[in-house]
KEBAKOL-78573 format. One line per 4 residues: their letters; for each residue x, y, z of C-alpha. Coordinates in steps of 0.02 Angstrom, whole numbers, padded with zeros to 5 digits. Layout:
KEBAKOL-78573
a> X:Y:Z  ...
end
This chain:
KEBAKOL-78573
xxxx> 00000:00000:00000  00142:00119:00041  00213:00095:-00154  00041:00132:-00227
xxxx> 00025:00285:-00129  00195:00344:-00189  00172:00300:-00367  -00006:00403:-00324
xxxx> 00083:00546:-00242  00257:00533:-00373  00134:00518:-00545  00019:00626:-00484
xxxx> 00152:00791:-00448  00205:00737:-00609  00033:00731:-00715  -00019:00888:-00633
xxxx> 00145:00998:-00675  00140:00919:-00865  -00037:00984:-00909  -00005:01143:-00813
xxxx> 00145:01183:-00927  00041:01144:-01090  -00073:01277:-00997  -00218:01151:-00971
xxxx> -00286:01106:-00806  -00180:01007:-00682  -00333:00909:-00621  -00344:00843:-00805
xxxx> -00180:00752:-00785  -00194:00691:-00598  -00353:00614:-00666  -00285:00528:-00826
xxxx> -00129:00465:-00700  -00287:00394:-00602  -00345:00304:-00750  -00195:00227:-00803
xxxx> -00126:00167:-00635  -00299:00117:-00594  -00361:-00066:-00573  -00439:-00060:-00759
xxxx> -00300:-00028:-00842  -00117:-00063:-00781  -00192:-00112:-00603  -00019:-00060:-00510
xxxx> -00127:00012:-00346  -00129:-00100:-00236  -00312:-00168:-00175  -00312:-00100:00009
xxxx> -00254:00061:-00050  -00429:00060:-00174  -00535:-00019:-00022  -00491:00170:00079
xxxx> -00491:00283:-00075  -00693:00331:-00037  -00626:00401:00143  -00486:00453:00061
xxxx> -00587:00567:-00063  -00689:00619:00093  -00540:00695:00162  -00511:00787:00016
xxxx> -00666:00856:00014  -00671:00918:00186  -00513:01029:00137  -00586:01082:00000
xxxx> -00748:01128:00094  -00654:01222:00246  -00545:01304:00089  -00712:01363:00043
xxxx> -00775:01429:00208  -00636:01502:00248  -00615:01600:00103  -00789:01651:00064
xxxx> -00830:01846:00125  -00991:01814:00218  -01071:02003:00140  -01056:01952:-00027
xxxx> -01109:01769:00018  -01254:01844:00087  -01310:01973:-00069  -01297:01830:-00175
xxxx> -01382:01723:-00074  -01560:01696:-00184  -01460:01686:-00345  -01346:01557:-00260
xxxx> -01509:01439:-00205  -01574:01447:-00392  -01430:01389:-00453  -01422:01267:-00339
xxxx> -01586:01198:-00386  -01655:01261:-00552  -01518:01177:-00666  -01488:01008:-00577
xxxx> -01680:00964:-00574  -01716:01017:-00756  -01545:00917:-00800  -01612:00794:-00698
xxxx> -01800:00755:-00780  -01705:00801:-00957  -01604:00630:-00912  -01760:00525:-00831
xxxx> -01847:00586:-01013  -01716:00531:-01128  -01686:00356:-01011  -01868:00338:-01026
xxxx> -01854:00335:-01213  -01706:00260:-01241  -01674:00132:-01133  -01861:00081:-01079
xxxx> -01824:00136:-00885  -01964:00187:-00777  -01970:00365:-00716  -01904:00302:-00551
xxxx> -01780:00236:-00616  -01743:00382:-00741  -01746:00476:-00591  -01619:00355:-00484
xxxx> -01490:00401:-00658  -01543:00571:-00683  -01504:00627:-00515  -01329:00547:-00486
xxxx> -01296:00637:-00662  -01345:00815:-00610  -01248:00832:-00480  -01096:00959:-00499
xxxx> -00931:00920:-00433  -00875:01016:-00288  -00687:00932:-00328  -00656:01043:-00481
xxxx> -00794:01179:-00458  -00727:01256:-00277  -00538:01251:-00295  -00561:01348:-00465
xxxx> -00680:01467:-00392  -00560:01491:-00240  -00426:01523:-00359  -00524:01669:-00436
xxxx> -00558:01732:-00289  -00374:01734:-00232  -00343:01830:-00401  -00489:01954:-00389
xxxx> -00586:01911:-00545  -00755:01925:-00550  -00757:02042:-00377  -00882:02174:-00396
xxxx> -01017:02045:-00446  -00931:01919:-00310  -00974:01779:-00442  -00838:01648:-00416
xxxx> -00931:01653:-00232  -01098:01635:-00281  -01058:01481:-00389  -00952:01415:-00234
xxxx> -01091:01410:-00122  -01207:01355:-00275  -01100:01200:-00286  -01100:01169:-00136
xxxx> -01301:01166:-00121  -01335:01081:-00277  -01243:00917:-00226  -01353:00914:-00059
xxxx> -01514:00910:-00173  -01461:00810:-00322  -01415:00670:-00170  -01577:00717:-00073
xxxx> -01674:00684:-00227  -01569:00542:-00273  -01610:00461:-00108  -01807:00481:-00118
xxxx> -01796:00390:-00280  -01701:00229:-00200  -01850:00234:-00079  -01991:00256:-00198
xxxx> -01905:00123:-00307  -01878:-00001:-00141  -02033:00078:-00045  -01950:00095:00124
xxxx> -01903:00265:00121  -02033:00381:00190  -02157:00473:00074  -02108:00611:-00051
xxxx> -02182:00740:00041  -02106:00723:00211  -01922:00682:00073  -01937:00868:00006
xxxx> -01989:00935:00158  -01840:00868:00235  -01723:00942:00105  -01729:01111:00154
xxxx> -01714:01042:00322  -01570:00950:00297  -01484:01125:00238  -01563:01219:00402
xxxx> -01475:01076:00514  -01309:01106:00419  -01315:01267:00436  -01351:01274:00608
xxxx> -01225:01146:00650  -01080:01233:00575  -01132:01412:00651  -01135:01329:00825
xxxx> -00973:01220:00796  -00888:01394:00744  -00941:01511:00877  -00883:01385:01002
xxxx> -00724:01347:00903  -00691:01548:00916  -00727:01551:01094  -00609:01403:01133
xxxx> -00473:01447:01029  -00482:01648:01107  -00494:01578:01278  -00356:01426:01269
xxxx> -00184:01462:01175  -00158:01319:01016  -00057:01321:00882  -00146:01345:00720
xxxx> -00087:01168:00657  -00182:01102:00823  -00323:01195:00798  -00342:01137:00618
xxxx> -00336:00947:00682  -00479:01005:00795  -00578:01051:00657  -00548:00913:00537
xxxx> -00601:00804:00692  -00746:00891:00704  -00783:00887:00496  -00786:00697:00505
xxxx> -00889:00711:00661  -01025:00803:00540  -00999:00648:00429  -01018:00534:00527
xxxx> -01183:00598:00588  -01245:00618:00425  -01202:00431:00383  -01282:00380:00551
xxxx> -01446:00489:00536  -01486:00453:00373  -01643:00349:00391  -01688:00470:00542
xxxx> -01672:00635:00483  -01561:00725:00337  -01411:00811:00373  -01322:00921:00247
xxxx> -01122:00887:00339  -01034:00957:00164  -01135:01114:00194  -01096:01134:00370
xxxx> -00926:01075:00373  -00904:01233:00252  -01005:01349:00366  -00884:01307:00506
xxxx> -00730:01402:00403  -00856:01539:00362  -00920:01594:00550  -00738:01567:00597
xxxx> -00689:01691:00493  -00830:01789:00516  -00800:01803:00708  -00604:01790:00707
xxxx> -00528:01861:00545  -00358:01859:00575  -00348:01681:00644  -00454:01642:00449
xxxx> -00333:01714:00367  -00187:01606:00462  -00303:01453:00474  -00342:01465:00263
xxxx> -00159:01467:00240  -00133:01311:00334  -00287:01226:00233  -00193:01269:00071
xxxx> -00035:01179:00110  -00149:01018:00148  -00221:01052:-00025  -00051:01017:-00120
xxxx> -00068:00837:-00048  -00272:00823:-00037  -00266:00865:-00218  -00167:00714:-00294
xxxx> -00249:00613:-00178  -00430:00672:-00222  -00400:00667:-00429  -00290:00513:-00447
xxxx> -00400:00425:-00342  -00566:00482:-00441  -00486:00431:-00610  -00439:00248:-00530
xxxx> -00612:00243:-00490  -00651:00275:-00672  -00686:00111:-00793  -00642:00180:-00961
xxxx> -00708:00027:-01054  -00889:00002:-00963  -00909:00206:-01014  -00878:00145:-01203
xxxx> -01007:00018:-01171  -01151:00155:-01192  -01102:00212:-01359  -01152:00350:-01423
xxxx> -01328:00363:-01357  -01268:00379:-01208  -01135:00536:-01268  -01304:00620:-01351
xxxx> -01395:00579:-01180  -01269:00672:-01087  -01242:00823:-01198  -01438:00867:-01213
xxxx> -01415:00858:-01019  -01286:00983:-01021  -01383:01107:-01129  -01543:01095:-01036
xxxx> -01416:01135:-00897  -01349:01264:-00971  -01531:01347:-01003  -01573:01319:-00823
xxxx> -01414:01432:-00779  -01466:01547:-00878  -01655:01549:-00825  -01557:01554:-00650
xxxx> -01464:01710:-00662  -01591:01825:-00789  -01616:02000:-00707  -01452:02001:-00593
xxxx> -01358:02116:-00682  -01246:01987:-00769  -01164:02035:-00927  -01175:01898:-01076
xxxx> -00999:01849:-01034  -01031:01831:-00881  -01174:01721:-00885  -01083:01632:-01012
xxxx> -00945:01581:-00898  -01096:01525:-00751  -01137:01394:-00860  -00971:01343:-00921
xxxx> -00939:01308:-00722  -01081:01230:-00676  -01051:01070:-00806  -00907:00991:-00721
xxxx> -00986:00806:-00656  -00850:00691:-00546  -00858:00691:-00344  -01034:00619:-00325
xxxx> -01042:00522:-00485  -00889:00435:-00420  -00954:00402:-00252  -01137:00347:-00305
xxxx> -01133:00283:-00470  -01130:00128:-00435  -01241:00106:-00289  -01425:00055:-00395
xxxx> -01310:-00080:-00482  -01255:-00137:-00291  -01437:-00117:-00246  -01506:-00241:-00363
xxxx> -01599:-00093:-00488  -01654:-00146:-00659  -01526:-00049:-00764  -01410:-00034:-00634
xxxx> -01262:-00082:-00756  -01328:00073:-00871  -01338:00209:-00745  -01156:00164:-00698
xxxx> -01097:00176:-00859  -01171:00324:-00892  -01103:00398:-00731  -00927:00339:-00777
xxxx> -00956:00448:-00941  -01026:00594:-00885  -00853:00612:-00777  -00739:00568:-00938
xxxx> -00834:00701:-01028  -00885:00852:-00922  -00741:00852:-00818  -00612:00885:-00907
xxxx> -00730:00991:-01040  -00787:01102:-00913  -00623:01115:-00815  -00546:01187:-00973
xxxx> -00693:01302:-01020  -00677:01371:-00839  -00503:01399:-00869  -00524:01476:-01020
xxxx> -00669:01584:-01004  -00615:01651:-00821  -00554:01795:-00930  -00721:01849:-00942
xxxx> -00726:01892:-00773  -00640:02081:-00747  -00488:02084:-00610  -00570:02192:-00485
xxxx> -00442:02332:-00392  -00416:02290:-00215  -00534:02364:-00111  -00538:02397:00081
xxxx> -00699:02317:00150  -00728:02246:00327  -00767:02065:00337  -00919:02047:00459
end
C-alpha cells in the first residue's frame, strides 16, 4: 500500500505539472494518471489502498470545503444568497427530468428509475468547481459581482439536493423510504441543520481557541475532527433525519472567519498547504475509480444523452441568473462552471447496480461517462473563459 500511494503521490506531482505547462488544467492530468494506474487498466494500486480511497476522497473534500469557508466573504455570500439557491436547484432538477426523459425513451427505464440516473448525473462536482472558484477569488476576478462566490456556495447546495433527490428515488423504487412529501420537506431541512451545525461548531471553536492558547496546526486537527464528526452523523442519521455535513462542514470556516478574521486568514493558509497533498490524492483516486471501457459500453446514445443534459443545464443557468445584472460573458462563464460532473458520480454511481436496480449496469456507465466528458470539458472552459470575469482593484472592506 505504501508503493501505490507513492506511485499516487510521485505520478500525480508529475501529471499535474505536465498539463499545467501545456497551460491546461492540472486536475486533467492527476485524473488521466488515475486512469492509467488504476485497477482497469495497468492495475499497479494495490487493492487496500482502493478499499480506503472513498474516505480518502472524503478527506479531500473536507479541505476543499473548509478552503471554501474560509475564504468566502460572508457580505457578498449573503447578497448573492437567492441567486446562489437557484442555481443550486433550477439547473440540476431540469438536468435531472431532461435525463429521466431521454432514459425513458431510450433505454425503456421507468421514471423512477430515470430519476435514480438522472439525479446521480446532475450533480456538480465540488472537486473541480470550488478550488477553481477559490482560485479566482485569490486573483480578484469576477469581484464586484462576487461571482466565483456565488457559484461556490451554488456548488456546494446543488450536490445536497441532487443526493436528497437521489435518495427519495431509491425509496420510492424499494418503498422503504418515507413518502415524497415528508423527502422534500426534509431537504430544506437537511440545509437548516447544516447550517445550524456549522454556526454553533464555529462560535464555540472561536470562543475556545480565544480563551485557550493552540497552535494553528492544532487547531486545524480540531476542526478536521470535528468535519468527520459532521460525517459521521450524516451517515448515522440518514434513515432518521437528513443532514447536509458538506454544507456545514463549510459553514464552520465561514463563521470562523466571520468572528475571528485574522486567525481565517492564518487558518486558510494552513488549509492550502494540505491542499497540495489532498489534491493528488482526491483526482488520482477519482480517475482509478473510473472504468474507461464500461463508459464505451453506452455508445453513443449515451454521449447524445449526456450532452442534451448539459444544454438543458446550461438553459437552467441561464433561466437562474436572468435579471441580476450579469453581462452575456458573464453568464456565459456561469454555465461553463456549472457542467463539471466527478465527486458524486464517483461516489454513487454505482450504488442502484449494488442495490439490485433494473438498469443498474446502465446508470453506472453512464455515470462513468458523464465524468470522462464534463470534467475535463468544463475544467478547461472554466479555465479559459475566467477571462471573462474583470480583475477587480483591491478594495478595503470589513469582513463581518
Amino acid at each position: 500500500m505504501l508503493l501505490s500511494m507513492a506511485l499516487v503521490l510521485l505520478f500525480g506531482l508529475l501529471g499535474n505539472l505536465l498539463f499545467k505547462a501545456f497551460r491546461l488544467p492540472g486536475l486533467l492530468g492527476m485524473l488521466l494518471v488515475g486512469m492509467v494506474l488504476g485497477p482497469y487498466m495497468l492495475d499497479w494500486l494495490d487493492t487496500e489502498l482502493l478499499a480506503i480511497s472513498h474516505e480518502l476522497r472524503l478527506f479531500a473534500l473536507v479541505v476543499i470545503l473548509l478552503r471554501a469557508g474560509f475564504g468566502v466573504n460572508r457580505r457578498r455570500l449573503l447578497a448573492n444568497g437567492k441567486t446562489s439557491v437557484l442555481l443550486a436547484f433550477i439547473p440540476s432538477v431540469l438536468e435531472a427530468l431532461s435525463i429521466i426523459v431521454l432514459a425513458m425513451w431510450f433505454f425503456d427505464f421507468s421514471f423512477v428509475q430515470g430519476g435514480l440516473l438522472g439525479f446521480i448525473i446532475a450533480a456538480v462536482s465540488p472537486a473541480v468547481v470550488v478550488p477553481a472558484m477559490l482560485g479566482l477569488i485569490e486573483k480578484k476576478k469576477g469581484r464586484d459581482k462576487a461571482i466565483p462566490t456565488m457559484i461556490l456556495a451554488a456548488a456546494a447546495l446543488d450536490d445536497v439536493i441532487a443526493i436528497s433527490f437521489f435518495s427519495m428515488f431509491v425509496g420510492l423504487y424499494f418503498g422503504t423510504r418515507m413518502n415524497v412529501g415528508m423527502q422534500l420537506i426534509s431537504m430544506p431541512l437537511s440545509i437548516f441543520f447544516g447550517i445550524a451545525a456549522g454556526a454553533v461548531s464555529g462560535s464555540v471553536l472561536v470562543w475556545i481557541f480565544k480563551k485557550f492558547h493552540l497552535r494553528d496546526s492544532k487547531k486545524v486537527l480540531i476542526i478536521f475532527a470535528l468535519s468527520f464528526f459532521f460525517l459521521a452523523i450524516e451517515h448515522a442519521l440518514e434513515d432518521v433525519v437528513m443532514f447536509a455535513a458538506f454544507i456545514g462542514i463549510m459553514t464552520i470556516g465561514l463563521v470562523i472567519t466571520a468572528l475571528y478574521p485574522a486567525l481565517g486568514a492564518r487558518l486558510s493558509s494552513k488549509l492550502n498547504k494540505i491542499w497540495v497533498f489532498a489534491e493528488i490524492l482526491l483526482f488520482v483516486l477519482i480517475g482509478a475509480a473510473v472504468d474507461i471501457h464500461l463508459a464505451f459500453t453506452i455508445g453513443f446514445v449515451g454521449l447524445f444523452m449526456l450532452l442534451i443534459g448539459l444544454v438543458v443545464r446550461s438553459f437552467g443557468v441561464i433561466l437562474s441568473t436572468v435579471g441580476n445584472g450579469y453581462s452575456v460573458k458573464e453568464r456565459l462563464f456561469i454555465v461553463f462552471a456549472y457542467w463539471p460532473k466527478a465527486t458524486v458520480q464517483a461516489a454513487i454511481g454505482a450504488i442502484p447496480l449494488s442495490l439490485g436496480v433494473a438498469g443498474g449496469e446502465i446508470i453506472l456507465a453512464l455515470s462513468v461517462l458523464s465524468i470522462l466528458v464534463s470534467a475535463p470539458l468544463g475544467a478547461i472552459l472554466i479555465d479559459r473563459f475566467s477571462s471573462f470575469l474583470v480583475s477587480a482593484p483591491p478594495v478595503s472592506e470589513k469582513r463581518i
